[in-house]
N, C-alpha and C positions, 0 to 999 in steps of 0.2 A: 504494500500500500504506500508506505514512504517513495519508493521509488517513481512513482507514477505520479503524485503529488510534485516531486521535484522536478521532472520533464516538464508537467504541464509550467511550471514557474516561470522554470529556463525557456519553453515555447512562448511565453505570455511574454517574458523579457525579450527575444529574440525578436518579437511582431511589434513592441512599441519601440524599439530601437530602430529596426528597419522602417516604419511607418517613418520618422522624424525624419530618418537620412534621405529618405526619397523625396518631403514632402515638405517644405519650411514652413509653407505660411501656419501649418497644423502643429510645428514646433515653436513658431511665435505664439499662437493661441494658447499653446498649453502652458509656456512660459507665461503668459501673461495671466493667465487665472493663479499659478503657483504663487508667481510673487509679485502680485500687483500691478504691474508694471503696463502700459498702453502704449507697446508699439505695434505700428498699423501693419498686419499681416500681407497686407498688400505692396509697401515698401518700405519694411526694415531690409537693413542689410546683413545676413547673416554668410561669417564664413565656419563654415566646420574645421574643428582644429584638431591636433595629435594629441590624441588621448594618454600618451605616456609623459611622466615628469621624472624627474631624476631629482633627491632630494638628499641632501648629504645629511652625514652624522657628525659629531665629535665626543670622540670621547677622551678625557684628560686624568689621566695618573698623575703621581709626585713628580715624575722625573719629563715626560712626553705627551704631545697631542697624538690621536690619530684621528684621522677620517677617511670615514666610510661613507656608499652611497649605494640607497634605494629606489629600485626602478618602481615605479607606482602610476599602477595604468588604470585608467576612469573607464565609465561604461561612453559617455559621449561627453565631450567638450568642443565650447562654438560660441561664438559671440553675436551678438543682435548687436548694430551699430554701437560698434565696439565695447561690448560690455559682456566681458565673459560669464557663462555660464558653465555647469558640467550636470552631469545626471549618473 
């Protein structure tokens, strides 16, 4: 039962991520109910961006620094007249 539960998820994620990437003005509407926001579906300007960031660490003992860095990848990132979003 779990496992059929977590396909439909992963299906249900798979269909509103593809919906958005095909489909802007439906990814302005949905931004724009989520976070209030009013821009016109019909000319914002949205670019889709790389969903992966790269984020470093530090870690510091008595004697040394080190840093380390993680790859940290979103489901979608894109900005509406330049104002980044991610999901």
């Amino acid at each position: 039962m779990d496992i059929i539960k977590s396909r439909k998820k992963i299906t249900v994620d798979e269909a509103i991520k593809n919906s958005f990437a095909v489909d802007d003005k439906e990814l302005v509407k949905f931004i724009n109910e989520i976070f209030n926001t009013k821009f016109d579906p019909n000319t914002a300007k949205v670019v889709h961006l790389s969903s992966e960031f790269v984020r470093h660490k530090m870690k510091q003992n008595e004697t040394e620094e080190e840093i380390s860095f993680d790859k940290i990848k979103a489901d979608m990132v894109f900005s509406i007249n330049d104002k980044i979003y991610g999901i």
